[in-house]
DRENLODREN-506453 format. One record per residue (C-alpha): x, y, z. Coordinates in steps of 0.05 Angstrom, whole numbers, padded with zeros to 5 digits, always signed. Layout:
// residues N
XYZ;...
This chain:
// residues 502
+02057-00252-00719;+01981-00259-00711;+01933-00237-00759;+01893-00175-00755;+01816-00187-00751;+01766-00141-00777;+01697-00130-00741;+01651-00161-00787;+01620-00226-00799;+01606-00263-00866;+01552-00313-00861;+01517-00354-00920;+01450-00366-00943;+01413-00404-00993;+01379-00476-00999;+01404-00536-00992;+01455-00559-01053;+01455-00492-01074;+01532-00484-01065;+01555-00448-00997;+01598-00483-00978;+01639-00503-01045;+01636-00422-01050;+01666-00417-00990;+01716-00470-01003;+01736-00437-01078;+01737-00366-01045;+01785-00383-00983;+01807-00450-00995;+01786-00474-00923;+01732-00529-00917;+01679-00506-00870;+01648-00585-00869;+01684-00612-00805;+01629-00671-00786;+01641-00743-00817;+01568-00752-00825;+01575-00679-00875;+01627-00710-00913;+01596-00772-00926;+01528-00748-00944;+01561-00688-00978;+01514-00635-00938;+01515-00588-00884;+01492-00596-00820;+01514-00560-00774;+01554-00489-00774;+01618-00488-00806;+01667-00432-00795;+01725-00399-00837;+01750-00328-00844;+01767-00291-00920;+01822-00242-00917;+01818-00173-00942;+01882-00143-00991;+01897-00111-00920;+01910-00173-00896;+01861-00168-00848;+01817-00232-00840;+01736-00224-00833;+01699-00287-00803;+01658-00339-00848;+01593-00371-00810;+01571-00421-00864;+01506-00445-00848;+01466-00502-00864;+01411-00501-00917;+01369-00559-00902;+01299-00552-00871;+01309-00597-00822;+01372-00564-00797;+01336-00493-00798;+01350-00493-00713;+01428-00495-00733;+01425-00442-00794;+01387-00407-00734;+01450-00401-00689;+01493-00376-00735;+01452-00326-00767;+01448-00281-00717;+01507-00240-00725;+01522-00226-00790;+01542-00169-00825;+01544-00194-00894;+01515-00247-00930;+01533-00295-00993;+01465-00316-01005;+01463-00365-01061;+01410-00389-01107;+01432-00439-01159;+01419-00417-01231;+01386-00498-01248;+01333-00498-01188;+01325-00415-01180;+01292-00395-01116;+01265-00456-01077;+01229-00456-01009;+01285-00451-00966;+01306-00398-01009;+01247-00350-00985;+01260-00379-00908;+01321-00354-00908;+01314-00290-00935;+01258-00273-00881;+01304-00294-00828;+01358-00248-00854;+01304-00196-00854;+01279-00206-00784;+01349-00199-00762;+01361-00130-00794;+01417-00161-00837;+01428-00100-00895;+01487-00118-00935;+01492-00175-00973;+01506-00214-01044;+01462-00250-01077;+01509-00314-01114;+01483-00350-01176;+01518-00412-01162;+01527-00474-01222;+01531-00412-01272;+01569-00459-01310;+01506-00502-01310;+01457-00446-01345;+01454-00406-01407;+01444-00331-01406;+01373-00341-01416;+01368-00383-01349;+01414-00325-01310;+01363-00269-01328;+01309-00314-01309;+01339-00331-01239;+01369-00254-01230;+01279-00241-01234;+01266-00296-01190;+01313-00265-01140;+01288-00180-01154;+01220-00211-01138;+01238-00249-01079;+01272-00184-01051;+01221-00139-01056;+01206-00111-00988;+01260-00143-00946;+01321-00110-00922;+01361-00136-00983;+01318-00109-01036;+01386-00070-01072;+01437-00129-01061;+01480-00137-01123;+01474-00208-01150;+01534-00243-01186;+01539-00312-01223;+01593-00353-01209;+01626-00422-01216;+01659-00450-01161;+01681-00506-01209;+01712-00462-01263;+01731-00414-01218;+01679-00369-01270;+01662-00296-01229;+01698-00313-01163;+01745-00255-01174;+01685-00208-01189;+01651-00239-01133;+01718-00223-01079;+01721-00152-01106;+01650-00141-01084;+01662-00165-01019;+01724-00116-01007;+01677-00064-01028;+01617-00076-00977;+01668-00084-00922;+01714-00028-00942;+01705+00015-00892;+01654-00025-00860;+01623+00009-00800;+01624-00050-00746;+01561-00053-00710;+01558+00012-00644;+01598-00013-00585;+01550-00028-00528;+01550-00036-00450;+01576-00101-00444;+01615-00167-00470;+01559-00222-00495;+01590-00284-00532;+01522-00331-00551;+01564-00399-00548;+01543-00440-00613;+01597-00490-00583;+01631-00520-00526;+01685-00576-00524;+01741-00613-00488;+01813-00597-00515;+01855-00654-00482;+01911-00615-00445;+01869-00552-00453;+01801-00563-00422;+01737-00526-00437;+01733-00478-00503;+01672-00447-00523;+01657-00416-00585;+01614-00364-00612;+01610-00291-00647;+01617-00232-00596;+01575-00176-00583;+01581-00115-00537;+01647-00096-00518;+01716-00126-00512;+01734-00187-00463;+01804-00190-00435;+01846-00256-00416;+01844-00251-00347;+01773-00224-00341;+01712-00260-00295;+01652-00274-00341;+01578-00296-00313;+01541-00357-00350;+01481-00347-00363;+01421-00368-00352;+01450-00407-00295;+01490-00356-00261;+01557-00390-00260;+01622-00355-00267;+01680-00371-00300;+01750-00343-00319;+01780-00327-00391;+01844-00364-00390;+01865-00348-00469;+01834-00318-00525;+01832-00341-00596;+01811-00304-00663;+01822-00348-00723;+01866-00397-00692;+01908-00338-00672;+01926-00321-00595;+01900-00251-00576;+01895-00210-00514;+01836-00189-00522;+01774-00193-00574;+01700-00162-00590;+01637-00141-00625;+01630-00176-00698;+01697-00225-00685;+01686-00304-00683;+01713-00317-00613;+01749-00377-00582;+01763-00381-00501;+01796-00429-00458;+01764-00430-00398;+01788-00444-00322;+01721-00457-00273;+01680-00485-00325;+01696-00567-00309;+01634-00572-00275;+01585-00537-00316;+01553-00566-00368;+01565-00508-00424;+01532-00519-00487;+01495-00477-00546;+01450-00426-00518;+01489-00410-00462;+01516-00337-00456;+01579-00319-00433;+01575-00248-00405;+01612-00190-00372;+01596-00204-00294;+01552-00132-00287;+01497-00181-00327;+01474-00219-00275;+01407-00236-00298;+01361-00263-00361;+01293-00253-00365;+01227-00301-00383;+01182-00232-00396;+01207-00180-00449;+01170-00136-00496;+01191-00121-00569;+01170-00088-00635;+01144-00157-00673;+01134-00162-00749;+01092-00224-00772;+01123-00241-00844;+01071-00269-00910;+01105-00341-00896;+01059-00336-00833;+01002-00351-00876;+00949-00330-00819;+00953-00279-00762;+00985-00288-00699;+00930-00289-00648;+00935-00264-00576;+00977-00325-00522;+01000-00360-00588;+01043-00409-00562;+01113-00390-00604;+01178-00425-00617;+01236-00358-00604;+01303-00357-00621;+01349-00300-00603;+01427-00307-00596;+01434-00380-00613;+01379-00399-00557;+01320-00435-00582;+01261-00439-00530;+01184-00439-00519;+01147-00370-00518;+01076-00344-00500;+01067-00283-00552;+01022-00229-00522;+00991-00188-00567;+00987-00110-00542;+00958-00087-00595;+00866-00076-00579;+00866-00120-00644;+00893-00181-00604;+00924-00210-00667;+00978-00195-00719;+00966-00203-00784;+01012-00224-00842;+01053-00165-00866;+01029-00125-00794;+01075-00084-00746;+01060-00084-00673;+01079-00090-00600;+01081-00158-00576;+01110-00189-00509;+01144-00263-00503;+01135-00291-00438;+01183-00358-00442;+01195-00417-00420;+01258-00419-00405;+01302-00355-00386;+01340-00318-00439;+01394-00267-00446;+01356-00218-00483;+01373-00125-00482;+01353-00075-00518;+01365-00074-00592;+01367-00148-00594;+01336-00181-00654;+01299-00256-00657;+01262-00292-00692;+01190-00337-00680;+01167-00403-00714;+01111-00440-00701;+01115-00484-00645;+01128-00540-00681;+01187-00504-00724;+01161-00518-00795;+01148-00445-00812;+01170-00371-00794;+01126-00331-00771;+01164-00263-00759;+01208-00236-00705;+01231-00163-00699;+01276-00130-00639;+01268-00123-00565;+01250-00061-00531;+01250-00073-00456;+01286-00133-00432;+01243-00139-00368;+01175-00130-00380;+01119-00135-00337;+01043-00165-00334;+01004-00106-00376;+00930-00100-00348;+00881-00053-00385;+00880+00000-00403;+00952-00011-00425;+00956+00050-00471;+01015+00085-00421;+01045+00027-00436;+01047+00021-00511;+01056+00098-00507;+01122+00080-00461;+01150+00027-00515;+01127+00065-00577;+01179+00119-00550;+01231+00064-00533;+01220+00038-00605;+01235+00117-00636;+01277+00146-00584;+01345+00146-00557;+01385+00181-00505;+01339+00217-00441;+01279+00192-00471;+01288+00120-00488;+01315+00122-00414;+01261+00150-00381;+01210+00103-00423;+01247+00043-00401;+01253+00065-00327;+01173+00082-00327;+01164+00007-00350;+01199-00029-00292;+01171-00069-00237;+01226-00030-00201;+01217+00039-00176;+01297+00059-00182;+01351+00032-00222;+01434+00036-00219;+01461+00070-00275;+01508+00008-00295;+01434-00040-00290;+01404+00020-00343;+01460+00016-00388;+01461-00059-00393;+01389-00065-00408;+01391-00013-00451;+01450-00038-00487;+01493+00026-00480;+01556+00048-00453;+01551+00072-00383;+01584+00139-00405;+01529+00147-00450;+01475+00127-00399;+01513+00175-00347;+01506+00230-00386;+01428+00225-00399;+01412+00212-00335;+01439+00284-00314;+01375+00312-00337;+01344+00323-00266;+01280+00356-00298;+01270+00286-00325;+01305+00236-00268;+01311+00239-00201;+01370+00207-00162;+01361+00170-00101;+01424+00145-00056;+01413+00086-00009;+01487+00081+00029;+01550+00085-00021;+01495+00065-00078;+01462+00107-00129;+01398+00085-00163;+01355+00135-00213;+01277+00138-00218;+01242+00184-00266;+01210+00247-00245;+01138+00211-00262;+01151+00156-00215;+01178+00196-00162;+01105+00238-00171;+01067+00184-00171;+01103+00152-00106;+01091+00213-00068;+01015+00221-00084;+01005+00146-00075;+01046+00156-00005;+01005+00217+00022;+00936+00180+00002;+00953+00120+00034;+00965+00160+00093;+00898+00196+00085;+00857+00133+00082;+00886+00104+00143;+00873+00163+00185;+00814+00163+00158;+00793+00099+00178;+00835+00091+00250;+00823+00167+00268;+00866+00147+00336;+00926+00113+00304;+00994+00155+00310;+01011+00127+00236;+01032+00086+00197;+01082+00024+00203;+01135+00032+00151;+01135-00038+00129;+01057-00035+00117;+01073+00030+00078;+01119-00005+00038;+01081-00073+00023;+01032-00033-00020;+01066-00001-00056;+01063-00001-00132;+01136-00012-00146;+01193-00059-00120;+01233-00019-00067;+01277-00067-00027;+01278-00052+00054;+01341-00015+00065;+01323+00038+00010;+01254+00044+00030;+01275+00081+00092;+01319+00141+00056;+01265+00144+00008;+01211+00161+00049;+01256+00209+00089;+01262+00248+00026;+01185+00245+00012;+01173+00279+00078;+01225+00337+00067;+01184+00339-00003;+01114+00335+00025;+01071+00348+00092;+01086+00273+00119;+01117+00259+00184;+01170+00199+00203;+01174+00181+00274;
């Protein structure tokens, strides 16, 4: 009979030889080391993976990550979803520099449960534990895991393991999983051959369920590709979801070239972005502010790319410890909705610099005065509901939007999205054939005024012109509207306004 999986993610933390993944091994007895070249050099380098089971018997998954410097890209991957972290400082060294790297990553991500672990207690006298249980209250202070509990243990002598598994049934009992969103995102942090199998991919799911059976989109590349079985903890499932570690078999995917970074998705995502605006938080480690077209190294999911941070703020820089609205234009596309979080380093990836979460998926070029638009992602970043729709509707290149397209940028369910949009003071619903698309009542406004004004000035000008070309109409216009809705549209302007269609 297969397990029963709870939705929530343990992940570890800590530097290098402080213990995460003997802790691991002591708590569940599973060795998260799978690489000959960790075994032999006796560290981690890459993401291990192993699940601890509740006294339900329900199992919650284990990310252990790697705590060397130069593996920071890898610790990077796996960090991104979880839910609660084991983050270990040995009681000989105390807090060391990857230490305070880590913890601002977990910060940046929004991670707010989590255990601090004095590992090698065996090692230190009492003296030693209080000075290492200071180390760690002033490393906290500020961050998101400023009231963590902290517990020494042995993983040798077994010393405070029970106290330690007691604690973690407590911050998961009951646990909350993370909201259900709009759709199924699995960030692959791997990809492999199983001989007799083919292609499995591997990574911790977001969004909503995926089915065996179902048609998922790769992206950034736009393949598609078939879910032929479903694992969760080496155990065959029907289906599987938000916070679970997530294996599929694949049928389609012989030809592509899958590999970390990729994103499998639910086929109504159909595109990443290179442009996308976000609330950005520049940490102390940054040592100096981030000035306006920094050139940024971003990681979000488990993709790593180039970015181009523009700073919106008048200042034109962040400085260390600052708040602000920022937009990465990258290098290379990226699955990236609302409510994401990331993370920036320098561009050479020897230092974090901040990260924070991203507002509107699909930004666009800002020109000044860009107040509107800071006033339109300022609401994004405190609303929710009608409001947060009608800011991220108002910040589009294009003029309408499909209720399914603003509930997968938005991150919601469609229900949810459906149900906002019925405001019609606020939205206005255009139909173009058997297709529905929703504009707010600002744009709408703004289309008609710009329409009749356009129409003034050429009359102006060509006194003895009957009008107007459609097509010429449409070509300057401030906002993407595609041909075949342009037509329906303008009929509606002129049952609106004094304009004529011939």
């Amino acid at each position: 009979m297969a397990s029963i999986t709870t939705h929530a993610i343990i992940g570890t933390a800590g530097h290098i030889d402080h213990g995460k993944t003997a802790l691991i091994r002591a708590l569940t007895g599973q060795d998260t080391d799978r690489l000959k070249e960790e075994k032999e050099r006796g560290i981690s380098i890459d993401l291990g993976f192993a699940y601890f089971t509740l006294p339900d018997g329900t199992r919650a998954g284990i990310v252990d990550v790697p705590g060397h410097e130069r593996f920071i890209r890898n610790m990077l991957a796996g960090a991104h979803g979880i839910d609660l972290v084991l983050f270990t400082v040995a009681a000989d060294d105390g807090v060391m520099p990857q230490t305070e790297e880590h913890l601002d990553i977990l910060h940046l991500l929004g991670t707010r449960r989590g255990i601090f672990v004095i590992t090698k207690a065996d090692l230190a006298d009492a003296a030693r534990i209080r000075d290492v249980r200071d180390e760690i209250e002033l490393l906290t202070d500020g961050t998101t895991l400023i009231d963590a509990p902290v517990i020494e243990v042995s993983s040798i002598t077994g010393a405070g393991l029970d106290k330690l598994r007691e604690e973690i049934v407590h911050q998961l009992d009951g646990f909350p999983a993370r909201r259900a969103t709009g759709v199924f995102r699995l960030p692959l942090d791997r990809a492999f051959v199983i001989k007799g199998h083919g292609i499995v991919v591997t990574g911790t799911a977001m969004g909503a369920e995926v089915r065996v059976g179902q048609k998922l989109r790769v992206l950034p590349s736009g393949d598609e590709v078939r879910v032929r079985s479903i694992q969760v903890h080496s155990d065959s499932v029907e289906s599987a979801g938000l916070c679970q570690r997530v294996a599929l078999n694949l049928t389609g995917a012989e030809k592509i070239n899958l590999a970390r970074g990729d994103v499998l998705a639910d086929e109504r995502l159909d595109s990443a972005t290179t442009r996308f605006d976000t609330w950005l938080e520049i940490r102390p480690a940054a040592k100096r502010a981030l000035k306006n077209n920094t050139r940024v190294r971003l990681f979000i999911g488990t993709t790593e790319t180039i970015a181009r941070a523009i700073v919106l703020d008048e200042a034109g820089a962040l400085a260390p410890k600052a708040t602000g609205f920022a937009q990465l234009v990258t290098d290379d596309a990226v699955v990236a909705l609302a409510g994401d979080r990331f993370v920036i380093r320098d561009e050479t990836n020897s230092r974090t610099l901040g990260g924070g979460i991203v507002l509107n998926p699909f930004g666009r070029r800002v020109r000044k005065p860009i107040e509107a638009y800071r006033a339109n992602l300022r609401m994004l970043k405190d609303s929710t509901g009608a409001d947060a729709l009608e800011s991220l509707i108002n910040l589009q290149e294009s003029f309408a939007l499909s209720t399914i397209r603003l509930a997968t940028l938005m991150n919601i369910p469609i229900a949810e999205a459906d149900t906002s949009l019925s405001d019609a003071s606020r939205f206005v619903k255009l139909s173009v054939g058997d297709e529905e698309a929703f504009t707010t009542r600002a744009k709408w406004d703004e289309l008609k005024r710009f329409t009749l004004n356009t129409l003034a000035t050429h009359h102006r000008g060509e006194p003895l012109s009957p009008g107007l070309e459609m097509e010429a109409l449409r070509t300057r216009l401030p906002y993407e509207i595609g041909a075949r809705a342009f037509r329906p549209i303008v009929d509606r302007i002129s049952h609106e306004s004094e304009i004529v269609r011939e």
